[in-house]
Backbone as CSV, one residue per row, in Angstrom:
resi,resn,N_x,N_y,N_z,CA_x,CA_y,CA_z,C_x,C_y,C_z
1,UNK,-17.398,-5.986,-16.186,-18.262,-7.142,-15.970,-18.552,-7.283,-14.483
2,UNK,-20.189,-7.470,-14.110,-20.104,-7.611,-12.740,-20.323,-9.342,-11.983
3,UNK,-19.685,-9.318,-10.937,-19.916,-10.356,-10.483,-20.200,-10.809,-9.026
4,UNK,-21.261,-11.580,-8.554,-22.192,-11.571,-7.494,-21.318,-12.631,-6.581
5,UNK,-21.222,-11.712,-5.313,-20.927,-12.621,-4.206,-21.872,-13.530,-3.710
6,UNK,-21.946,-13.944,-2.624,-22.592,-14.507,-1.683,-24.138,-14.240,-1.714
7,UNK,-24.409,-12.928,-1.232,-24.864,-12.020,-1.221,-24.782,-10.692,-1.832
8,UNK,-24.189,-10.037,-0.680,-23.868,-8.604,-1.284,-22.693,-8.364,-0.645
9,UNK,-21.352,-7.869,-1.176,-21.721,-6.269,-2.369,-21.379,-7.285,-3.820
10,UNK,-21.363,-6.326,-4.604,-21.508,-6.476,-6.122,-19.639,-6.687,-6.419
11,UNK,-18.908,-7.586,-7.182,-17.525,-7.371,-7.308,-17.575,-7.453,-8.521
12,UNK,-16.669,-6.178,-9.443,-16.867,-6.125,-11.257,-15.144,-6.311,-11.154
13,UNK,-14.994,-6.174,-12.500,-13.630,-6.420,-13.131,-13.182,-5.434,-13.966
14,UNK,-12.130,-4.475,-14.206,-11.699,-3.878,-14.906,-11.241,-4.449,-16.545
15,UNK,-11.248,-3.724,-17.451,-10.782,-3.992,-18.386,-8.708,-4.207,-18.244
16,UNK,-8.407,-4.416,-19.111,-6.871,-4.565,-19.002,-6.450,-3.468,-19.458
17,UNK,-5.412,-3.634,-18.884,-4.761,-2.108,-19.020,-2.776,-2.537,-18.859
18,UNK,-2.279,-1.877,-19.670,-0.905,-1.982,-19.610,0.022,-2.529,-17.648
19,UNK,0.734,-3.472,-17.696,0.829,-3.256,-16.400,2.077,-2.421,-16.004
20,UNK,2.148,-2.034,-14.726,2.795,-1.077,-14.300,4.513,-1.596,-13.659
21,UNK,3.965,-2.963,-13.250,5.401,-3.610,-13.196,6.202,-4.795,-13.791
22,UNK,5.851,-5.478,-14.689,6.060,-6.245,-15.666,5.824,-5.789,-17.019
23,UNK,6.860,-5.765,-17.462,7.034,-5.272,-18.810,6.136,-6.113,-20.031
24,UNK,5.084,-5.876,-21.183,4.645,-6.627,-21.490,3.436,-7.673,-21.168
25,UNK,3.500,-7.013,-20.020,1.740,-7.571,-19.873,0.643,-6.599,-19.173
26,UNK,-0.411,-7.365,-19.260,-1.043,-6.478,-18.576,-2.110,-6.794,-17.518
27,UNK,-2.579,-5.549,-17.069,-3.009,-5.756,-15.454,-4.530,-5.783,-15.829
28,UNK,-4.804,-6.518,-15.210,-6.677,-5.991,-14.519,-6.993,-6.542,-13.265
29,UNK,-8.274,-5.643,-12.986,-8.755,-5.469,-11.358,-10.065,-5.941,-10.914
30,UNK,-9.903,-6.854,-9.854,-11.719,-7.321,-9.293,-11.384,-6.090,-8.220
31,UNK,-12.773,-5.432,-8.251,-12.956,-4.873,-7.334,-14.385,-4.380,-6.830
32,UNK,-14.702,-3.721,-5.701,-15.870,-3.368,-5.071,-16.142,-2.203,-4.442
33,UNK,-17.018,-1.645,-4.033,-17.468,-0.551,-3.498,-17.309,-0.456,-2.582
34,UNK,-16.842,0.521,-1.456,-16.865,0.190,0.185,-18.228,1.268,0.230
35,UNK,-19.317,1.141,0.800,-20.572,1.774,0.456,-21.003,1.847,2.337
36,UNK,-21.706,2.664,2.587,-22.666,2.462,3.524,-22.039,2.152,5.190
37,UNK,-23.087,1.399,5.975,-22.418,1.510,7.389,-21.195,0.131,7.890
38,UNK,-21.148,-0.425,7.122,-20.476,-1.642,6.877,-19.361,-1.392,6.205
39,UNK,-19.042,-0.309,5.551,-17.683,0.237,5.092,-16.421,-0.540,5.668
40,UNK,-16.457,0.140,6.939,-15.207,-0.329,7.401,-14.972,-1.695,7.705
41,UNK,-16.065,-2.494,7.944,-16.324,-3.993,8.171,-15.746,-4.961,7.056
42,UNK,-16.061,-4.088,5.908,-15.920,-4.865,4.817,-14.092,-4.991,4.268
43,UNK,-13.655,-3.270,4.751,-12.708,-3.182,4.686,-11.455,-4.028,5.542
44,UNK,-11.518,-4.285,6.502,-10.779,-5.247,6.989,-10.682,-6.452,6.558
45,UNK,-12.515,-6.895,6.365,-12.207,-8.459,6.107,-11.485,-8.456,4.505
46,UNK,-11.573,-7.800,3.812,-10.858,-8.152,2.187,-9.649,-7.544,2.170
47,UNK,-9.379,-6.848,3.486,-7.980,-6.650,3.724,-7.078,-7.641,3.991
48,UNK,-7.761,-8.457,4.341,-6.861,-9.639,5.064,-7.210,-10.800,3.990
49,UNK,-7.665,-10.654,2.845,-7.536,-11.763,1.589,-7.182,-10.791,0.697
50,UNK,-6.280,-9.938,1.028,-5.055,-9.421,-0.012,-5.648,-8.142,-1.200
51,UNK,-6.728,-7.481,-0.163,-7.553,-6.548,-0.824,-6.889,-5.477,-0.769
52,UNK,-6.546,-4.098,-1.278,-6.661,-2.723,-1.203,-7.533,-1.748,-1.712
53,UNK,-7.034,-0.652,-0.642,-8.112,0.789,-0.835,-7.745,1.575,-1.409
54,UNK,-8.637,2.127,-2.743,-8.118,3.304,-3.073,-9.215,4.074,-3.307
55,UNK,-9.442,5.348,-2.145,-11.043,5.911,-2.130,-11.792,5.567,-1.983
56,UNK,-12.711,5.318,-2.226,-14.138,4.802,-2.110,-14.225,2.670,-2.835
57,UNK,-13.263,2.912,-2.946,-12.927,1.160,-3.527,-11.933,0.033,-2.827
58,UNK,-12.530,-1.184,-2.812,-10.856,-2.170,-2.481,-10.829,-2.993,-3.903
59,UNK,-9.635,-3.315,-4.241,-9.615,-3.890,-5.656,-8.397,-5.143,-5.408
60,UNK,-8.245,-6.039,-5.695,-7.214,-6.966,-5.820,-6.906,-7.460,-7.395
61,UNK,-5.622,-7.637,-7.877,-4.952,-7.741,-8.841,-5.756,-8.751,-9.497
62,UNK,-6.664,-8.957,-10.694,-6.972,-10.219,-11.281,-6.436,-10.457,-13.033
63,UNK,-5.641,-10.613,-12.865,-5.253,-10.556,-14.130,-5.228,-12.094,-14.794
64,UNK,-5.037,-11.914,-16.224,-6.071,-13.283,-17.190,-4.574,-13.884,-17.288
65,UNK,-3.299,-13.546,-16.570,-2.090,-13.964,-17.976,-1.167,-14.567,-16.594
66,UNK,-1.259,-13.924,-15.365,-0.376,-14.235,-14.344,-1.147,-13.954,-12.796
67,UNK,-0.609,-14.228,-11.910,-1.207,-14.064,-10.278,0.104,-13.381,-9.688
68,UNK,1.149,-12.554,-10.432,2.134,-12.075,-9.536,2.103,-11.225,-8.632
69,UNK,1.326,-10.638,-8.617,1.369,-9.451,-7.439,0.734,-9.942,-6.260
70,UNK,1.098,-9.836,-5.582,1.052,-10.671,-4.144,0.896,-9.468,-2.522
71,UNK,-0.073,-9.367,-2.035,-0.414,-8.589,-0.875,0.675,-9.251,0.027
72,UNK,1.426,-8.110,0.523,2.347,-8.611,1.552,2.392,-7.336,2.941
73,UNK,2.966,-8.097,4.066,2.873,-7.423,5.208,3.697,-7.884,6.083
74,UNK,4.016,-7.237,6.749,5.011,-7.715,7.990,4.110,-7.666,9.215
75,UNK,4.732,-9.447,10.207,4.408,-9.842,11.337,4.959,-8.808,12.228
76,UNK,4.794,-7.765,13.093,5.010,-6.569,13.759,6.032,-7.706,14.754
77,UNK,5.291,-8.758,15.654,6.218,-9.069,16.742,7.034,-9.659,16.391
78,UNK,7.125,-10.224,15.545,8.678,-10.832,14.959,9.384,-9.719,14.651
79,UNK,9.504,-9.059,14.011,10.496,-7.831,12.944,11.251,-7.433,14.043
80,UNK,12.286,-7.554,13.710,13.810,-7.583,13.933,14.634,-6.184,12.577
81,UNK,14.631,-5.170,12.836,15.432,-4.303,11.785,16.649,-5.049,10.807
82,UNK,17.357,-4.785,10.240,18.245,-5.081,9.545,19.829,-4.417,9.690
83,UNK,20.448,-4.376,9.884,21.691,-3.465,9.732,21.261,-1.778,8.989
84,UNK,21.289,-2.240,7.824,20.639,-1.544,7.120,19.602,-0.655,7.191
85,UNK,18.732,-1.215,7.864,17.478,-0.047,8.350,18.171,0.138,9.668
86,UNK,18.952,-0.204,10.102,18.589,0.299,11.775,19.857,1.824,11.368
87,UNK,20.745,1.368,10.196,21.491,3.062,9.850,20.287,3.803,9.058
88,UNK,19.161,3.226,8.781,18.020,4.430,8.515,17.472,5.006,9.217
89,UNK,16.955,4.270,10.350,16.634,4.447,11.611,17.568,5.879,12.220
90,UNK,18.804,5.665,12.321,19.721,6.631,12.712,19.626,7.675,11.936
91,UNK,19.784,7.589,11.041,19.992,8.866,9.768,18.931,9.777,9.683
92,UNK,17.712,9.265,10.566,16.377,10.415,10.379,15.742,10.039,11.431
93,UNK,16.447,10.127,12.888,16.301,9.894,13.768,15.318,11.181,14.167
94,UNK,16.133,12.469,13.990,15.398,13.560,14.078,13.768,14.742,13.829
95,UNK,13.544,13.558,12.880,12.109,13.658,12.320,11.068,13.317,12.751
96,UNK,10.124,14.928,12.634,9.358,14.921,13.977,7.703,13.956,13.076
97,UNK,6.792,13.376,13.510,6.069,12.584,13.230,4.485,13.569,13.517
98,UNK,3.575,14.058,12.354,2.179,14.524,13.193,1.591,13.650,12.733
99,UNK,0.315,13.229,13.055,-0.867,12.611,12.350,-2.129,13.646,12.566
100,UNK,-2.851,13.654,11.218,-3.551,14.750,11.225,-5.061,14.003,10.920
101,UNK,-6.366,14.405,10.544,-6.981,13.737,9.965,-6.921,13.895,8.192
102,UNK,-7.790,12.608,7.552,-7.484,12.692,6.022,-8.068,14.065,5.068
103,UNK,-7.019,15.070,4.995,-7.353,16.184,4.669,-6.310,17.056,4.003
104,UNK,-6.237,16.901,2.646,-5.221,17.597,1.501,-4.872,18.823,1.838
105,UNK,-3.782,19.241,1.657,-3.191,20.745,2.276,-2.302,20.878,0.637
106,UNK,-2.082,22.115,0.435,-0.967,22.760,-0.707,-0.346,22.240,-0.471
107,UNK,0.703,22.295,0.595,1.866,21.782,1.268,2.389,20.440,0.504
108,UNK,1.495,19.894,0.582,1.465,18.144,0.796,1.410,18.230,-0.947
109,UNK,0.463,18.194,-1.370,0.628,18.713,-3.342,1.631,19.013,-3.410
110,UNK,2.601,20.120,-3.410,3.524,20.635,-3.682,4.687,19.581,-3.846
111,UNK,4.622,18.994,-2.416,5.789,17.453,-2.187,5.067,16.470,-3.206
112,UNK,4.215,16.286,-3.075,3.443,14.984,-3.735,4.274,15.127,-5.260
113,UNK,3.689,16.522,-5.998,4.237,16.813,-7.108,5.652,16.794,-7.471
114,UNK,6.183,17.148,-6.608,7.763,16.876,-6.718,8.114,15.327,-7.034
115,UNK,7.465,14.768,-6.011,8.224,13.277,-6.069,8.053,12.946,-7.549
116,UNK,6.391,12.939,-7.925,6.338,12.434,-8.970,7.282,12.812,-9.943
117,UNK,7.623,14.279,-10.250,8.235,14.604,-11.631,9.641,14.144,-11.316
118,UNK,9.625,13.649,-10.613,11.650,13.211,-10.190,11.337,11.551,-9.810
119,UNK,10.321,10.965,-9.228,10.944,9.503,-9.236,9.948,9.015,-9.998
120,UNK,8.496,9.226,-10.237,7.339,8.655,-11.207,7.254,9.295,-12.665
121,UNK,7.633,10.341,-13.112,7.589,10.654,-14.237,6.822,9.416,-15.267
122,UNK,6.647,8.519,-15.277,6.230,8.074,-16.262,5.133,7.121,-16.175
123,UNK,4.798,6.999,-14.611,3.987,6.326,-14.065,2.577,6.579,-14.130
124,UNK,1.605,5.987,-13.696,0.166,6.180,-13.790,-0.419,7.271,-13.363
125,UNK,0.303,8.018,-12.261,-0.390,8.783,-11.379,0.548,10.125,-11.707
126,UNK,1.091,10.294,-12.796,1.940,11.378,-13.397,1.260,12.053,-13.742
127,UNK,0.011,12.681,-14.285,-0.986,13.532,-14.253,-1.974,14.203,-13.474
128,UNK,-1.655,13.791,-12.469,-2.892,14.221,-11.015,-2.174,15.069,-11.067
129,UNK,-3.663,16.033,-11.115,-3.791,17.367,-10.744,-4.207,17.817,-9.117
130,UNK,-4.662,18.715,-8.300,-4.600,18.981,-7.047,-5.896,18.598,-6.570
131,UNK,-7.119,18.406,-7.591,-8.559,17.944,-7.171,-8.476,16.134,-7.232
132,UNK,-7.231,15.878,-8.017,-7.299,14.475,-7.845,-6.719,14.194,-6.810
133,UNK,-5.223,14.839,-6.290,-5.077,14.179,-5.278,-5.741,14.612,-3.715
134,UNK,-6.579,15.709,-3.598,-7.234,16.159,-2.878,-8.392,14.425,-2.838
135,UNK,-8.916,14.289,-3.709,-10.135,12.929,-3.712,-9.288,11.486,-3.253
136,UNK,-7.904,11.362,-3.430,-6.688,10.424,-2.984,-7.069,10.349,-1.467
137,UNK,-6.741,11.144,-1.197,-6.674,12.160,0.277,-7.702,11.564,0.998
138,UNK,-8.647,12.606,1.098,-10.165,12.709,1.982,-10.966,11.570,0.943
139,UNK,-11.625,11.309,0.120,-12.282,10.401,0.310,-12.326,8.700,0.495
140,UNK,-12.153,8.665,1.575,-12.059,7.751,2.974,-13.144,7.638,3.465
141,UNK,-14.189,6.185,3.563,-14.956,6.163,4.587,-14.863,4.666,5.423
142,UNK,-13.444,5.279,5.957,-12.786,3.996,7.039,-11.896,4.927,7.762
143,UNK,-11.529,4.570,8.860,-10.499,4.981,9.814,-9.351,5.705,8.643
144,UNK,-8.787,6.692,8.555,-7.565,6.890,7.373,-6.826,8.308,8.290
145,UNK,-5.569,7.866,8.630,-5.111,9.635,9.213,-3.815,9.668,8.023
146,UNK,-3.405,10.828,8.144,-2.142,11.390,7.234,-1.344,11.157,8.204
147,UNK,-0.321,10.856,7.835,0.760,11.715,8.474,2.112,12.122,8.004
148,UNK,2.593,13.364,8.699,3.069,14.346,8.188,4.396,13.974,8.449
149,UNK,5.790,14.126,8.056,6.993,13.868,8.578,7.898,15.288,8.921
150,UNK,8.531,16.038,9.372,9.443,16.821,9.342,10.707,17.034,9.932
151,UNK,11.447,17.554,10.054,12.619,17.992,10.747,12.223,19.282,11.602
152,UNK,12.742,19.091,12.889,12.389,20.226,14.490,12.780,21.376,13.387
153,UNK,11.413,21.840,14.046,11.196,23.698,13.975,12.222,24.343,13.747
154,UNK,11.909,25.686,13.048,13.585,26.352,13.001,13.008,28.066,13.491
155,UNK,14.018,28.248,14.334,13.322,30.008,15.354,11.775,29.722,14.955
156,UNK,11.294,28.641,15.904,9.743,28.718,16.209,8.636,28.614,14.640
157,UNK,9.263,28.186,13.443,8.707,28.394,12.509,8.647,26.538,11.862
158,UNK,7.432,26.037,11.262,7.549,24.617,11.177,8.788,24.549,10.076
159,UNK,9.548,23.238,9.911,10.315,22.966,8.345,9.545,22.371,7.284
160,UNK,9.930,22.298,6.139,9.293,22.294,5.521,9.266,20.381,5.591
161,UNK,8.323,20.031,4.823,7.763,18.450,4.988,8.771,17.782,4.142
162,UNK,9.209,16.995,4.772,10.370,15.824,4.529,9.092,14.724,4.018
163,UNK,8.379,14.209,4.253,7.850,12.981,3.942,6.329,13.170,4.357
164,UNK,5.371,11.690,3.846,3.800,12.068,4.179,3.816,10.920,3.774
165,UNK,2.384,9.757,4.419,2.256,8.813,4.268,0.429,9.195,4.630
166,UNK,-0.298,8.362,3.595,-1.802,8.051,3.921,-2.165,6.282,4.319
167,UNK,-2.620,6.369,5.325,-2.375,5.409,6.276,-3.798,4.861,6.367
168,UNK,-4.299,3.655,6.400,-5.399,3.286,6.728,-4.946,2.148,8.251
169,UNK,-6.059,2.935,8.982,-5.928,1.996,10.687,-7.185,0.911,10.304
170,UNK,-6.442,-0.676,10.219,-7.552,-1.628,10.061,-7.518,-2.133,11.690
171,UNK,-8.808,-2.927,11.519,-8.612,-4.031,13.185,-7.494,-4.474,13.094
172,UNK,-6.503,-5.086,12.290,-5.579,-5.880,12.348,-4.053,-5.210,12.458
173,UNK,-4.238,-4.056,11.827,-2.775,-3.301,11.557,-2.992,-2.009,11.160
174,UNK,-1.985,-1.571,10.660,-1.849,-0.245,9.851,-1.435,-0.629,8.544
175,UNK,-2.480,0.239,7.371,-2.285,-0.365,5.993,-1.796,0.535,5.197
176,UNK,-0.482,0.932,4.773,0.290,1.943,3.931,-0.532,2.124,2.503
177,UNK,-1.172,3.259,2.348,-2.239,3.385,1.293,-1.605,3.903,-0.025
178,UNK,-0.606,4.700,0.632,0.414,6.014,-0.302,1.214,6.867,0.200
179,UNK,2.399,6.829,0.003,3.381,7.756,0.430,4.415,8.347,-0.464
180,UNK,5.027,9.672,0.254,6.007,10.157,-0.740,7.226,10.745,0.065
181,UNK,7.824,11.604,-0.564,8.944,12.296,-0.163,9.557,12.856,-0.409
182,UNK,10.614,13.782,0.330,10.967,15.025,-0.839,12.321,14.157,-1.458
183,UNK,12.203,14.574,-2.850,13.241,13.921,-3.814,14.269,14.201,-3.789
184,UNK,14.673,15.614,-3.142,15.602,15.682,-2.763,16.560,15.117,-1.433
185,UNK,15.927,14.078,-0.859,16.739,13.811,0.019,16.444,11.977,0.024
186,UNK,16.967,11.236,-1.009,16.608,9.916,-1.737,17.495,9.349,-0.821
187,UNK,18.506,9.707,-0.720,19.305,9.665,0.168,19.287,8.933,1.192
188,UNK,18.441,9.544,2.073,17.948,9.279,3.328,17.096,8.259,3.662
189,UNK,16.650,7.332,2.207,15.840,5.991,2.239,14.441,6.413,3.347
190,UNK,13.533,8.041,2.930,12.608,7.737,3.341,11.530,7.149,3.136
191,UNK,11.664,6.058,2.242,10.692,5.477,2.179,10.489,4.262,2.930
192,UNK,11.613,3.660,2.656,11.886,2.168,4.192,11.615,3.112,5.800
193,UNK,12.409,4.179,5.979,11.617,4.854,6.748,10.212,4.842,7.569
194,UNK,9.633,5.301,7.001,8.183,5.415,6.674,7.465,3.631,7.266
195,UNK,8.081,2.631,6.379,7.674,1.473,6.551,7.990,1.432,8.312
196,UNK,9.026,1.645,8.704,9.756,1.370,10.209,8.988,2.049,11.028
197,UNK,9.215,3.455,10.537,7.749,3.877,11.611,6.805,3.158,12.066
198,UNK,6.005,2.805,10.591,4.271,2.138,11.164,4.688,0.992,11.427
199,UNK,5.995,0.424,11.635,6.067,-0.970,12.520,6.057,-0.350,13.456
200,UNK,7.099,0.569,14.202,6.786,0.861,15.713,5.886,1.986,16.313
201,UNK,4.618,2.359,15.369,3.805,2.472,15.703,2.605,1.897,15.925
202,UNK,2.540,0.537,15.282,1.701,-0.926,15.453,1.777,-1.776,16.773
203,UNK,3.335,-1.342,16.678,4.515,-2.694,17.921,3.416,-1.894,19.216
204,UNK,3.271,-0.168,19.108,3.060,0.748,20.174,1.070,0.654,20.510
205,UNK,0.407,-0.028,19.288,-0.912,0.060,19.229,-1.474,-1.618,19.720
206,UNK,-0.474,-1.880,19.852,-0.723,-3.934,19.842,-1.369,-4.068,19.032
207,UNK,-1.182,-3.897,17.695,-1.402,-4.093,16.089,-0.727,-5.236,15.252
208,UNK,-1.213,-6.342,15.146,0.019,-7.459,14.626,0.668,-7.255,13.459
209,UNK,0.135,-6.281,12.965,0.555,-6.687,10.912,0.526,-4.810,11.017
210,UNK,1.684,-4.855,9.629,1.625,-3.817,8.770,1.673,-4.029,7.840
211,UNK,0.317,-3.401,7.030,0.206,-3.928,5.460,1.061,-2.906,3.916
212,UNK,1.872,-3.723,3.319,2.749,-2.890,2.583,2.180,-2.512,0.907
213,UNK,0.978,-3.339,1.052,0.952,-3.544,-0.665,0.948,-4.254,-1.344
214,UNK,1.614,-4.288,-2.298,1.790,-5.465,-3.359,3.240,-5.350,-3.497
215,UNK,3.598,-6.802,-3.479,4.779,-6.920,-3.866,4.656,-7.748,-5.097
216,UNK,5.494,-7.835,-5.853,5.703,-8.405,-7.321,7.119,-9.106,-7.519
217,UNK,7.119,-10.372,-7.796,8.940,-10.876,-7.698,8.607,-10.132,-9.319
218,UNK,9.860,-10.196,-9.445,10.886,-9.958,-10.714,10.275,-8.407,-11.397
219,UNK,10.028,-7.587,-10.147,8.987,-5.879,-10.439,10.744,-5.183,-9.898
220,UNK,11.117,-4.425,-10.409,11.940,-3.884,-9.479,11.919,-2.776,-8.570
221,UNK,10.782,-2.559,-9.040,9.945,-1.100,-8.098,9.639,-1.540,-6.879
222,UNK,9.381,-3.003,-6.560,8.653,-3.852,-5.812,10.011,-4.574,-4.737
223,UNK,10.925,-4.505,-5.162,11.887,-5.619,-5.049,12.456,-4.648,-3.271
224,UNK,12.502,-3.092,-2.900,12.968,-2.783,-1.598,11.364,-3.862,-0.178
225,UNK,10.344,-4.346,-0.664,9.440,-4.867,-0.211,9.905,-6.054,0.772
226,UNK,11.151,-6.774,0.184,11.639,-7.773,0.470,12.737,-7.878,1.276
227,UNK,13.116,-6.899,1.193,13.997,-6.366,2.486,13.386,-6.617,4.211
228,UNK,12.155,-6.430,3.829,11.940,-6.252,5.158,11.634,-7.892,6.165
229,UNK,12.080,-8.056,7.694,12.274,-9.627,7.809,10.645,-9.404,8.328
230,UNK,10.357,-10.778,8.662,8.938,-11.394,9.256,8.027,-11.002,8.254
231,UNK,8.292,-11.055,6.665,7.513,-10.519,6.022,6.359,-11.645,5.204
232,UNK,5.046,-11.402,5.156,4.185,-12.293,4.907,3.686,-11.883,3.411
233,UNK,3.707,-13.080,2.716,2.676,-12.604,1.163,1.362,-13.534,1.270
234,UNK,0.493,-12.960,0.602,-0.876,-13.550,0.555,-1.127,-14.046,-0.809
235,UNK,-0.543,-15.949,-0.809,-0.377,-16.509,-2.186,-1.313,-17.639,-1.855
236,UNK,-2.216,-17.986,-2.848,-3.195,-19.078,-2.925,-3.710,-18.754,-1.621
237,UNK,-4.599,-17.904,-1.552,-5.642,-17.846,-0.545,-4.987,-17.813,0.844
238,UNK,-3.890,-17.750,1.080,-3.429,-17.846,2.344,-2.110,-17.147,2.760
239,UNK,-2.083,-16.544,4.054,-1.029,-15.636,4.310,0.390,-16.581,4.881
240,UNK,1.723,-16.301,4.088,2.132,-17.160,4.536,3.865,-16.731,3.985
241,UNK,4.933,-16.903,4.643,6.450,-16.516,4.979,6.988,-16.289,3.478
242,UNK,7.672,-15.571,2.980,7.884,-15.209,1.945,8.971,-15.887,1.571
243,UNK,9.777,-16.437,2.546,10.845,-17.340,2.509,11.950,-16.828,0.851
244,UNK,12.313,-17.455,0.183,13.000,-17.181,-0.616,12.436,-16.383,-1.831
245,UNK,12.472,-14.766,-2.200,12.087,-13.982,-2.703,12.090,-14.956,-3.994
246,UNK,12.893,-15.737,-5.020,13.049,-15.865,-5.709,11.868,-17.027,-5.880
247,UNK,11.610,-18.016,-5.117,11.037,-19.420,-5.352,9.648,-18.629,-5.645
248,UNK,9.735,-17.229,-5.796,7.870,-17.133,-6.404,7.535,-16.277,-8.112
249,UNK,9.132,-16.535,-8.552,8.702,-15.754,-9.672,8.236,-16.449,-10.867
250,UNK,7.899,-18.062,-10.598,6.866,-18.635,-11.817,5.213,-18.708,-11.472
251,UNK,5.476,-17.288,-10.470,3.508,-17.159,-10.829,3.127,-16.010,-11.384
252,UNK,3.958,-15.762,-12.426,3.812,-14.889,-13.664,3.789,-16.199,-14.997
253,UNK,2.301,-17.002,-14.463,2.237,-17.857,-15.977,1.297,-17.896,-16.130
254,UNK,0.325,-18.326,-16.993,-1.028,-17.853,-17.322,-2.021,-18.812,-16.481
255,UNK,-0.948,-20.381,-16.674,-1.670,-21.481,-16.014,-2.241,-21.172,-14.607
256,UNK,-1.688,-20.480,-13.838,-1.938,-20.753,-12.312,-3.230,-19.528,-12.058
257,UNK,-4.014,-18.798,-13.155,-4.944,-17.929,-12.683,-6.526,-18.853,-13.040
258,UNK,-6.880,-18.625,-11.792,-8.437,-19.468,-11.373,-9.136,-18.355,-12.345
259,UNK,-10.333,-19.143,-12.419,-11.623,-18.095,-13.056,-11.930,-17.225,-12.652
260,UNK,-12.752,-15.905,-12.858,-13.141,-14.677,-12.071,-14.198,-15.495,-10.811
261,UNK,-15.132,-16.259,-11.768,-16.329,-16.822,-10.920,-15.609,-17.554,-10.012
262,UNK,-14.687,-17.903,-9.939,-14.186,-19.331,-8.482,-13.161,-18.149,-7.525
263,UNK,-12.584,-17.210,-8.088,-12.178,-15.929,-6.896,-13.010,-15.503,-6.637
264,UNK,-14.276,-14.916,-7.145,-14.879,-14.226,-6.319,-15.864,-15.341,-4.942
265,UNK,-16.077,-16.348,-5.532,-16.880,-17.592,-4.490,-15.940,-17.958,-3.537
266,UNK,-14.997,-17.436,-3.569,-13.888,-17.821,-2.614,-14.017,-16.629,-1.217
267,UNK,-14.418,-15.805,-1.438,-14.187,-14.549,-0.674,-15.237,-14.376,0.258
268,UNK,-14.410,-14.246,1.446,-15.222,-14.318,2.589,-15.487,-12.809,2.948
269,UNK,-17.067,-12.947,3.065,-17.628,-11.721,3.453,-18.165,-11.309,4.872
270,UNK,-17.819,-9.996,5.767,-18.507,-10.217,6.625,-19.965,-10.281,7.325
């Protein structure tokens, strides 16, 4: 179903579809086109009312039954590590960091594929093949670099890739699009990792925010999200302290979801 902003662009709605982190219900999506020379323009501003990118699209959670999934991000100058991350911090201290531009390599498939059949197996994206995640990848028409993770060279020869993250650079921050890692080393919590980086590579860009995603109370896929301090969710139209993880898990009720027509009149365009 489509539905008319302001103006322009055009915002439609997905059909429902099983959801991915609540058991028993299900998900659907407002979303839009990032089209033309205004791409990236557009992309920031619906970044910052709790939008994401995936390819050629930003989509935000609209579902008919609940409002749980919640765009969250961490305030860069506040964040303070944790005990906890700062022994992550240590533990893969050694790992060397490239950023490349958005551009699929075997390499990166190979890891990608791994993770999935060892930590997603059953997930949505358990069937991408190498042309899908090649289109994951490169089609980007906004700022988007890869980057690559590894452990120092061995007799002059690269190691093989510990980790990879697809990264979107907004005006405001750095926006974690997709990442993975090798499964064999779970261990090593590279995925909080990963998050720590693009804080102190934001802290290093004078970037205020790093955007994490969606977080979901009572998701448990969702639940390492909350770990992290100075962390912001984007609930009722406004970005704002996540304060007690728990005080948000009754907005999984049907009552608290507005109409399609009064979200989309809500959305500020640039």
């Amino acid at each position: 179903m489509r539905h008319s902003g302001h103006n322009a662009p055009q915002f439609y709605v997905t059909g429902p579809q099983p959801c991915p982190y609540l058991h028993g219900r299900a998900e659907r999506k407002l979303f839009t086109a990032l089209t033309g020379d205004r791409a990236r323009e557009l992309n920031n501003a619906l970044s910052r009312q709790g939008f994401r990118r995936s390819q050629n699209v930003v989509y935000r959670p609209s579902c008919e039954s609940c409002v749980a999934c919640m765009s969250a991000r961490i305030r860069v100058a506040d964040f303070r590590p944790s005990r906890s991350q700062r022994r992550v911090l240590k533990r893969n201290a050694g790992l060397i960091r490239l950023g490349t531009s958005a551009w699929a390599t075997d390499e990166q498939f190979e890891l990608f594929r791994r993770y999935l059949d060892r930590r997603h197996a059953d997930g949505g994206m358990a069937d991408m093949d190498i042309f899908e995640f090649a289109a994951m990848i490169e089609e980007t028409p906004v700022r988007t670099r890869v980057f690559e993770y590894r452990p120092p060279a061995r007799n002059g020869e690269a190691a093989p890739l510990a980790a990879v993250c697809l990264t979107d650079i907004l005006d405001d921050g750095l926006s974690l699009v997709y990442s993975f890692y090798d499964p064999d080393r779970r261990a090593d919590s590279l995925g909080t990792w990963m998050v720590l980086d693009h804080v102190e590579m934001a802290r290093a860009a004078g970037l205020p925010y790093v955007y994490l995603g969606y977080w979901v109370p009572g998701s448990r896929k969702m639940a390492y999200k909350a770990a992290f301090g100075a962390l912001e969710i984007h609930k009722g139209g406004v970005w704002q302290d996540i304060g007690r993880p728990e005080d948000h898990e009754d907005e999984a009720h049907p009552l608290s979801v507005d109409p399609i027509v009064e979200q989309v009149a809500r959305i500020h365009l640039p």
